[in-house]
Chimera marker file (.cmm) of the C-alpha trace (Angstrom):
<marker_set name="trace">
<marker id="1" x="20.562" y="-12.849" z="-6.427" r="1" g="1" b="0" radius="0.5"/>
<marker id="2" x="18.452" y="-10.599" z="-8.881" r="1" g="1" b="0" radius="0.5"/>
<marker id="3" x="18.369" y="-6.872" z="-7.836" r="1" g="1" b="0" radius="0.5"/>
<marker id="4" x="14.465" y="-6.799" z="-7.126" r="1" g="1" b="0" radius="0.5"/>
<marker id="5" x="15.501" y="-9.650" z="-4.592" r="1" g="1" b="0" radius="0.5"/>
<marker id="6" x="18.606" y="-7.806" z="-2.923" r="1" g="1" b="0" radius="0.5"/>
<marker id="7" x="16.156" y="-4.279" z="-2.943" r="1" g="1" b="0" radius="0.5"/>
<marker id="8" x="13.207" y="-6.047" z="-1.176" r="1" g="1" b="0" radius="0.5"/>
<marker id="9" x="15.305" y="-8.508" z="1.730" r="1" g="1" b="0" radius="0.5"/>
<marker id="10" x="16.902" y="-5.058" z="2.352" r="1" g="1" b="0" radius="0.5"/>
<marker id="11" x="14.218" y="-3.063" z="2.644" r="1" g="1" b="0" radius="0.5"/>
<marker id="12" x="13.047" y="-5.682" z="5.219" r="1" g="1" b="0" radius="0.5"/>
<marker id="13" x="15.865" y="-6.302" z="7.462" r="1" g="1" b="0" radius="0.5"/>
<marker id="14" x="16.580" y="-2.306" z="7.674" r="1" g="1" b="0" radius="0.5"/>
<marker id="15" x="12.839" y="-2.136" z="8.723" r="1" g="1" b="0" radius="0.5"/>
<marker id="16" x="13.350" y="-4.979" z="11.191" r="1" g="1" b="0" radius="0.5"/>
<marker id="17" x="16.790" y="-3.899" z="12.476" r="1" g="1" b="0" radius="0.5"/>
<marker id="18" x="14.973" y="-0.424" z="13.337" r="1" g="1" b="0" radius="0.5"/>
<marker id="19" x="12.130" y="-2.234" z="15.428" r="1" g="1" b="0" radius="0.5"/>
<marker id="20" x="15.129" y="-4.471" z="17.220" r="1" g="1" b="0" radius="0.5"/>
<marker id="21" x="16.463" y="-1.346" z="18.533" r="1" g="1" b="0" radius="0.5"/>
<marker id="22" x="13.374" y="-0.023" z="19.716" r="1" g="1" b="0" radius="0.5"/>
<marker id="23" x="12.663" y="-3.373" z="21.336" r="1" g="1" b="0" radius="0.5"/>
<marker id="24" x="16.333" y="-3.175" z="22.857" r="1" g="1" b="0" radius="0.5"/>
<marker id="25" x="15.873" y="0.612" z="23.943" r="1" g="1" b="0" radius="0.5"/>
<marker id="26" x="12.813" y="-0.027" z="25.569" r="1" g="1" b="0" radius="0.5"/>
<marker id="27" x="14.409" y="-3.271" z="27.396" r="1" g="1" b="0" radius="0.5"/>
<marker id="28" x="17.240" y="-1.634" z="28.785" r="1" g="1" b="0" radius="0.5"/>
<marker id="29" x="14.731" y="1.961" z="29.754" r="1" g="1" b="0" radius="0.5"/>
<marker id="30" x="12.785" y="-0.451" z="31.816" r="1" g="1" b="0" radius="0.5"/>
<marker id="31" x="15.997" y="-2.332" z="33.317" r="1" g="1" b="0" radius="0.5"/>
<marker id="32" x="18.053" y="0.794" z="34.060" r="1" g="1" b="0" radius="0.5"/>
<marker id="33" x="15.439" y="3.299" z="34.751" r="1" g="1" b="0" radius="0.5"/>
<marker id="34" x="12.314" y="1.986" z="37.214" r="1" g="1" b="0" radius="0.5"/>
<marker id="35" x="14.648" y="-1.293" z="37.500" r="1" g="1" b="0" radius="0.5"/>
<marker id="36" x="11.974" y="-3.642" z="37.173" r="1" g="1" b="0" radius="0.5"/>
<marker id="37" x="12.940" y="-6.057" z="35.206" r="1" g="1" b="0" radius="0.5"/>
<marker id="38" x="15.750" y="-7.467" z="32.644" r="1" g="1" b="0" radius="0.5"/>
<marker id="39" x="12.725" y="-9.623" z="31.069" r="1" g="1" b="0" radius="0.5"/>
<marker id="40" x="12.958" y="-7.081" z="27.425" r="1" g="1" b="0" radius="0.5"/>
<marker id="41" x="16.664" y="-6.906" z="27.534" r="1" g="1" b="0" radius="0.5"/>
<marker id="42" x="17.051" y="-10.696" z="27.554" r="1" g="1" b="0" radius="0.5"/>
<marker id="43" x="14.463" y="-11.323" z="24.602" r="1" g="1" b="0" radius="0.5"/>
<marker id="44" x="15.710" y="-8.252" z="22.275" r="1" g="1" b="0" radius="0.5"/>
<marker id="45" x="19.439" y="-8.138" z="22.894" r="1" g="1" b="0" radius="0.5"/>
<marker id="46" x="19.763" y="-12.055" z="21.123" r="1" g="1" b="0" radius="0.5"/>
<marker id="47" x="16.783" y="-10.734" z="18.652" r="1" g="1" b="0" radius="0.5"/>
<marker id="48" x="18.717" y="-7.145" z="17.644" r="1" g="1" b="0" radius="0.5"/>
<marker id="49" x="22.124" y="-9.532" z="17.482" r="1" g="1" b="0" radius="0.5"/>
<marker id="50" x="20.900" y="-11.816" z="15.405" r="1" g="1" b="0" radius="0.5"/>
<marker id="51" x="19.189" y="-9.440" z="12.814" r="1" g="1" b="0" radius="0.5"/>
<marker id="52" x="22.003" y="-7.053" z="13.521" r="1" g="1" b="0" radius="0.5"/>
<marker id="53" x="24.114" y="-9.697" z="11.931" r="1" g="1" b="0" radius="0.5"/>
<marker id="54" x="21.674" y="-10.353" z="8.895" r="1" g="1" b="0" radius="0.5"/>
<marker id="55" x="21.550" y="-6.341" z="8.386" r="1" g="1" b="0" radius="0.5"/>
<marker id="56" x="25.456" y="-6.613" z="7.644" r="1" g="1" b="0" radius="0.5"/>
<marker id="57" x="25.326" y="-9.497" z="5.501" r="1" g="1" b="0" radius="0.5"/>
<marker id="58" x="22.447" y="-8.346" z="3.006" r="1" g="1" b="0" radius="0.5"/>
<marker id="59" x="23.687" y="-4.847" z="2.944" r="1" g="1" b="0" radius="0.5"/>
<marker id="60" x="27.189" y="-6.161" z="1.602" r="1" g="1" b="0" radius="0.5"/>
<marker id="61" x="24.930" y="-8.675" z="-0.456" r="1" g="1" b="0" radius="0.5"/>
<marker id="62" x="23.026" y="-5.539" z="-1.690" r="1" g="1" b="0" radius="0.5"/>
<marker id="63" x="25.868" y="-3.459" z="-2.340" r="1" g="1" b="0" radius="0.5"/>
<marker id="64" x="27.093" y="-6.209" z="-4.435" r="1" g="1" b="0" radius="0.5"/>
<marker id="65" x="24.146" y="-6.833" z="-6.401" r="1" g="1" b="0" radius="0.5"/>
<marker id="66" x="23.469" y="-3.014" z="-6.868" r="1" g="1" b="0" radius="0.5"/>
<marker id="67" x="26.228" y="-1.852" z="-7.394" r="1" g="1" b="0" radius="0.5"/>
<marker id="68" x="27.296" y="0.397" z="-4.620" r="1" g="1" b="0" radius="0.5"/>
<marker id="69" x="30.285" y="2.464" z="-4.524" r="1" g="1" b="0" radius="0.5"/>
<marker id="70" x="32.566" y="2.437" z="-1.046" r="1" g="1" b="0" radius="0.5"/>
<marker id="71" x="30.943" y="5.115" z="0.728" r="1" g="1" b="0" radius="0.5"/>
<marker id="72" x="27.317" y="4.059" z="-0.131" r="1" g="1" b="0" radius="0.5"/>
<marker id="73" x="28.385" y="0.365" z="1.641" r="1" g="1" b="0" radius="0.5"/>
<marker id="74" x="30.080" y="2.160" z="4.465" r="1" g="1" b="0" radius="0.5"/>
<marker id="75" x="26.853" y="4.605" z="5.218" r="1" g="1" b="0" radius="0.5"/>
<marker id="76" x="24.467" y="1.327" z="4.778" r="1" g="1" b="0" radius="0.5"/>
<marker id="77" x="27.083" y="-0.484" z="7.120" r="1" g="1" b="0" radius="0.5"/>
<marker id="78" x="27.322" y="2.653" z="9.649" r="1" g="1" b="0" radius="0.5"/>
<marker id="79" x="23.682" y="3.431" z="9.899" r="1" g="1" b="0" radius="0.5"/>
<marker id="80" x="23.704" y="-0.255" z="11.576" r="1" g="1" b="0" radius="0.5"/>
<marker id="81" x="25.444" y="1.185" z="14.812" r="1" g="1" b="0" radius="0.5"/>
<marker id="82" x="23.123" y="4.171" z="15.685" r="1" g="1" b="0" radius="0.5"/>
<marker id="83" x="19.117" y="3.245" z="16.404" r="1" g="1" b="0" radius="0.5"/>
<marker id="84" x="16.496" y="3.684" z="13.352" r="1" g="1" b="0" radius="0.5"/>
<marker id="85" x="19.116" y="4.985" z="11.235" r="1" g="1" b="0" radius="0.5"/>
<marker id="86" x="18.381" y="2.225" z="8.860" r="1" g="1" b="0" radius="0.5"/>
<marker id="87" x="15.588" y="3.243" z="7.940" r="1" g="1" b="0" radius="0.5"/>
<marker id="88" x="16.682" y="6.366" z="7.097" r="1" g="1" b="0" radius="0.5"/>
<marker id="89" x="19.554" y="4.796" z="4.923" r="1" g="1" b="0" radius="0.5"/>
<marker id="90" x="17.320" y="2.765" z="3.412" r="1" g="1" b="0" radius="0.5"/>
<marker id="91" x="14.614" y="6.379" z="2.349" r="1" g="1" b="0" radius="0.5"/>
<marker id="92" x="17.984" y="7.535" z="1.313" r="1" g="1" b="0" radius="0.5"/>
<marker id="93" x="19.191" y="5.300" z="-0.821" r="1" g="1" b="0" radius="0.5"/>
<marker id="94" x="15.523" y="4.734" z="-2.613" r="1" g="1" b="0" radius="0.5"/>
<marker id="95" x="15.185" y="8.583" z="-2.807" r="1" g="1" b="0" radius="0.5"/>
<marker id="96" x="18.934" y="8.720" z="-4.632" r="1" g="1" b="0" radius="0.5"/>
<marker id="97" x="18.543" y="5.947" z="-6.606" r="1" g="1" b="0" radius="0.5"/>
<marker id="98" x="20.935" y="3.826" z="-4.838" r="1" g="1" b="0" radius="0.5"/>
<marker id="99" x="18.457" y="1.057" z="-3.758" r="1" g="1" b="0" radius="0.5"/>
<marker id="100" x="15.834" y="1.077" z="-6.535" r="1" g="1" b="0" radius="0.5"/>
<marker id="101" x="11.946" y="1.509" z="-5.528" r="1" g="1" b="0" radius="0.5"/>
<marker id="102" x="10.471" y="-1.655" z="-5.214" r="1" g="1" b="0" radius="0.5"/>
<marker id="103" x="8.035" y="-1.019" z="-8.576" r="1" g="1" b="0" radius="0.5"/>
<marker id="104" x="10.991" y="0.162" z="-10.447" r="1" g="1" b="0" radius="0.5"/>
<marker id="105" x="13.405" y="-2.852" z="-10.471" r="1" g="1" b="0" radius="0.5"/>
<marker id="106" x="13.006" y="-4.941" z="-13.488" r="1" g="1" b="0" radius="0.5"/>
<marker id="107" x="11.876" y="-8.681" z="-12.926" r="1" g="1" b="0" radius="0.5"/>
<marker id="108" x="14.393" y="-10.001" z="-15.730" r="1" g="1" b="0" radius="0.5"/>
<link id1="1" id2="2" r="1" g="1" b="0" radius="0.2"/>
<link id1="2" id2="3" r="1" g="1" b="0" radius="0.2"/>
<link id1="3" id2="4" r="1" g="1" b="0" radius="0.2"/>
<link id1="4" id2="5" r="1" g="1" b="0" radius="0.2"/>
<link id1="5" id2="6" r="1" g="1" b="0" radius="0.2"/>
<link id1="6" id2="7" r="1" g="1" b="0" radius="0.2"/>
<link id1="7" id2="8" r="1" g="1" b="0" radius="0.2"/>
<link id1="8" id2="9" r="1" g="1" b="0" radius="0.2"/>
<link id1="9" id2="10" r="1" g="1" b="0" radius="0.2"/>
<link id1="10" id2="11" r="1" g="1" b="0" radius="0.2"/>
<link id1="11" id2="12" r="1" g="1" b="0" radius="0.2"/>
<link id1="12" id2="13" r="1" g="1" b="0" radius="0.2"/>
<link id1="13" id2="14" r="1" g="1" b="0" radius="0.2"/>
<link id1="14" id2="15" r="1" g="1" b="0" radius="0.2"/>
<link id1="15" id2="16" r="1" g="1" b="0" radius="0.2"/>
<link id1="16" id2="17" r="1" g="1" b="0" radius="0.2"/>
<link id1="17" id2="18" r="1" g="1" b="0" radius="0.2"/>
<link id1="18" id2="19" r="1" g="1" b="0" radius="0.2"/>
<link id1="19" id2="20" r="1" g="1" b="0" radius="0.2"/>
<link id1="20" id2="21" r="1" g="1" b="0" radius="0.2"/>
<link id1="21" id2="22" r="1" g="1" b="0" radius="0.2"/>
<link id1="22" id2="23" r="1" g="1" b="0" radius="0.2"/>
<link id1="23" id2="24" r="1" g="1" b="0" radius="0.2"/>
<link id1="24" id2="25" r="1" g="1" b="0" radius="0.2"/>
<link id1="25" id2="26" r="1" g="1" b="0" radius="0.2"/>
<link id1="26" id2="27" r="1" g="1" b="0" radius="0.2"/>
<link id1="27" id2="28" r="1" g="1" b="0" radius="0.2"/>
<link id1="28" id2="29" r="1" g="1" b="0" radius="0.2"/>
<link id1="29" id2="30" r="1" g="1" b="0" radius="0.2"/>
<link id1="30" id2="31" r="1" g="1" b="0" radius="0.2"/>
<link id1="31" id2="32" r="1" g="1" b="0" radius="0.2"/>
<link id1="32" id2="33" r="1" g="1" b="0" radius="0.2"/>
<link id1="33" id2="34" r="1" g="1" b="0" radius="0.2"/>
<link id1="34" id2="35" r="1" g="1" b="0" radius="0.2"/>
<link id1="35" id2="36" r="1" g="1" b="0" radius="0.2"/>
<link id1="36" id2="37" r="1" g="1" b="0" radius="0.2"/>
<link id1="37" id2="38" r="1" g="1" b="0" radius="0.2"/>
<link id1="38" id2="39" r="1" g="1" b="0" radius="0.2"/>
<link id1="39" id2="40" r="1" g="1" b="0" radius="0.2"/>
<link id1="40" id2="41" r="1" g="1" b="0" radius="0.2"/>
<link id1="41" id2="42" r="1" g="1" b="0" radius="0.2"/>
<link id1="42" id2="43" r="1" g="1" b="0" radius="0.2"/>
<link id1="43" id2="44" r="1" g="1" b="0" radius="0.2"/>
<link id1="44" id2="45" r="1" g="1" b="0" radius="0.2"/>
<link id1="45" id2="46" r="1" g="1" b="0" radius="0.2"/>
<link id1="46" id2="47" r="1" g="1" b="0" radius="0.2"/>
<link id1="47" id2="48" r="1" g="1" b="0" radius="0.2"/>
<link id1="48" id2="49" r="1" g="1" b="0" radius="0.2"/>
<link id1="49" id2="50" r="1" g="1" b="0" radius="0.2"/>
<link id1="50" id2="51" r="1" g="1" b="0" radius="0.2"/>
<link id1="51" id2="52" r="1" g="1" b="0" radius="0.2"/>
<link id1="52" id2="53" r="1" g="1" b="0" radius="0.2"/>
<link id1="53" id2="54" r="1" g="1" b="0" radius="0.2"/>
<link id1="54" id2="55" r="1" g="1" b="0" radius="0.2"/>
<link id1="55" id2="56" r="1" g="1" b="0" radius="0.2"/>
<link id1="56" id2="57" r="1" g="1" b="0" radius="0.2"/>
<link id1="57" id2="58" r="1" g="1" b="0" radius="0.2"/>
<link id1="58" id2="59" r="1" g="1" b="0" radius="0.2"/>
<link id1="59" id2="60" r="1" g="1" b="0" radius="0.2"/>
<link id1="60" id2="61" r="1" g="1" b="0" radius="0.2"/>
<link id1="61" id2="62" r="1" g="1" b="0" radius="0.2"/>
<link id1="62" id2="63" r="1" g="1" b="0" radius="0.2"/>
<link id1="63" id2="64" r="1" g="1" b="0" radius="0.2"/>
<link id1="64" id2="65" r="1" g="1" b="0" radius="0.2"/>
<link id1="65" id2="66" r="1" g="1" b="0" radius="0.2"/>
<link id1="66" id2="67" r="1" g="1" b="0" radius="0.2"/>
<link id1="67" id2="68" r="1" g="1" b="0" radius="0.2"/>
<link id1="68" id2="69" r="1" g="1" b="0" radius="0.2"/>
<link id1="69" id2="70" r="1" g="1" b="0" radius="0.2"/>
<link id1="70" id2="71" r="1" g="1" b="0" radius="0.2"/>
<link id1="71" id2="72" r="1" g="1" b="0" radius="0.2"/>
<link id1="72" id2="73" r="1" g="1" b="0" radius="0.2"/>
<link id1="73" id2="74" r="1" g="1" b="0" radius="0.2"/>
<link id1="74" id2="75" r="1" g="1" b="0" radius="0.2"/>
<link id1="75" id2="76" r="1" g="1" b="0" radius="0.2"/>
<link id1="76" id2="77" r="1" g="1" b="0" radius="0.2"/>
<link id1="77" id2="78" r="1" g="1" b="0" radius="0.2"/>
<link id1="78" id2="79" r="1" g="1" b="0" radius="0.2"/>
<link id1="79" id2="80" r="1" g="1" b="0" radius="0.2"/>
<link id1="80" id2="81" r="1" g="1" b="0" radius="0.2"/>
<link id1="81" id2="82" r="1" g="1" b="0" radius="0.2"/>
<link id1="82" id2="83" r="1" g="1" b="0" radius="0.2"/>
<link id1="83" id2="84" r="1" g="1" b="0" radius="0.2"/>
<link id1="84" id2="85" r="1" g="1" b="0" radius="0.2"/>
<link id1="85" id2="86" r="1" g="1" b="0" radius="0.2"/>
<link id1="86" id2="87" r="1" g="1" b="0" radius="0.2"/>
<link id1="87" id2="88" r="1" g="1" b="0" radius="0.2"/>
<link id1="88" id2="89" r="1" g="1" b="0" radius="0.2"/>
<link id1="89" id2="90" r="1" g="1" b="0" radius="0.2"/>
<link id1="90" id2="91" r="1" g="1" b="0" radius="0.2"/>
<link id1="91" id2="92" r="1" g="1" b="0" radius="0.2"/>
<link id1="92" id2="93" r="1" g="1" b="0" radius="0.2"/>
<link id1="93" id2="94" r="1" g="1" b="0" radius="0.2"/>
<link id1="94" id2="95" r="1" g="1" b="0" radius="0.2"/>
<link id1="95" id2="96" r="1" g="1" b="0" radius="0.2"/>
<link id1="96" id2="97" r="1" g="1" b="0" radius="0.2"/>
<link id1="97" id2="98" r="1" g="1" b="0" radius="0.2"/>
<link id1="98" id2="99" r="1" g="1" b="0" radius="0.2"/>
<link id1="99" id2="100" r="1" g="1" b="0" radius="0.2"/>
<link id1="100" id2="101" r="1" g="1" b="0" radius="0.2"/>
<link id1="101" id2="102" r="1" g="1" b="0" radius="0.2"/>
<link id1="102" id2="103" r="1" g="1" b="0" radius="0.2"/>
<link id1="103" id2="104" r="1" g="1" b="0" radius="0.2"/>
<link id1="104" id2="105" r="1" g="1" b="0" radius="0.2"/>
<link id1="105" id2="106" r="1" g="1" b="0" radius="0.2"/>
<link id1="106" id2="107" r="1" g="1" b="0" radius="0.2"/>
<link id1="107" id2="108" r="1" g="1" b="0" radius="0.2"/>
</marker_set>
């Protein structure tokens, strides 16, 4: 896996894992809340899971490929747990250097 490919699939599943959460929050708001319906919590709950899972895998794949020290793979791997905190990881770590900007990587 080149670096440009590790930067850009996790740029993408950060981005999606965000947007499963909000899926997931607004599923269980409507189930708990006005208890209408279960209907969002039983389409995003296997949807966040499943990219949930993918998150974890490329961020160790990225911090492989990039070269990540310990703590940079723990944040990526913590800012899983809260909601939209990986897109913040992900700002962070293109702001710092530690996932390079997608125009920046070289393609060889």
């Amino acid at each position: 896996m080149t670096p440009r490919t590790a930067a850009t699939a996790f740029r993408i599943v950060a981005v999606a894992e965000a947007f499963s959460w909000l899926g997931l929050l607004i599923g269980m708001f409507v189930k708990y809340v006005p208890e209408t319906s279960e209907i969002g919590v039983k389409i995003f709950g296997p949807i966040h899971g499943g990219i949930f899972v993918a998150y974890v895998v490329v961020a160790l794949l990225a911090s492989r490929v990039l070269r990540w020290t310990p703590a940079t793979t723990v944040l990526a791997l913590a800012a899983s747990v809260p909601p939209l905190v990986t897109v913040w990881f992900e700002r962070w770590a293109t702001r710092t250097g530690r996932l390079p900007a997608a125009d920046a990587v070289p393609t060889a």
